[in-house]
C-alpha positions, 0 to 999 in steps of 0.5 A, a space after each residue: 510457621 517457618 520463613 520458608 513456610 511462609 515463602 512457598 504459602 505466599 508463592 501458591 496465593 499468587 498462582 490462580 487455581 482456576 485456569 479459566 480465568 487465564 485464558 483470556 489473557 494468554 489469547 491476548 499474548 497470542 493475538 499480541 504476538 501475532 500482530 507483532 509478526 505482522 508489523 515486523 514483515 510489514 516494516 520488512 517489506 516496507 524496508 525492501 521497497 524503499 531500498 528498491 527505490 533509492 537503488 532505481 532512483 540513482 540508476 536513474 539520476 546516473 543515467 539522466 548524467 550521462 544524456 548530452 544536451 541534445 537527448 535532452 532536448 529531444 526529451 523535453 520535445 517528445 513530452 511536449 508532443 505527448 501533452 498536446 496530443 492527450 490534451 487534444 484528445 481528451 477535448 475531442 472524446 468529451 466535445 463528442 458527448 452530443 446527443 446523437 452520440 452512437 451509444 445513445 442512438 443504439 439503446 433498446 429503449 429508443 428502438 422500442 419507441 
């Protein structure tokens, strides 16, 4: 045989004849390609999200430089009053957890009795 023979004789050994044999490799290159789909929107939206972070965060901090010093004791007071008040609620709904609590006093167990 020729050089050339030789070349194309190698060329078709390395070709498979059976095409079922490749067919779980090309649905992996697919599933591959799809999950690199994926994570490229995934970090694009990532990427969104976090650049719509940054971008609230200095309209925050360029409006947080423009409050005089009284707004932010007035601030500072409304979040003082919000504690004390969701705290006292909060003490009240779970010291109201007695027994005669209307939600027990009206169960249909207790009116069959």
């Amino acid at each position: 045989m020729t050089g050339a023979a030789v070349g194309a004789a190698s060329a078709r050994a390395d070709v498979p004849e059976d095409t079922s044999a490749s067919e779980p490799l090309l649905t992996g290159i697919a599933r591959l390609k799809a999950e690199q789909t994926r994570l490229r929107a995934e970090r694009n939206r990532v990427q969104k999200e976090l650049k719509n972070a940054e971008k609230r965060r200095a309209r925050l901090r360029k409006r947080a430089r423009q409050l005089s010093d009284g707004d932010l004791v007035a601030v500072l007071q409304m979040r003082e009053t919000a504690t004390t008040a969701s705290s006292s609620a909060a003490s009240a709904a779970s010291g109201s957890g007695s027994a005669t609590s209307p939600a027990v006093a009206a169960s249909p167990a207790d009116q069959a009795s």
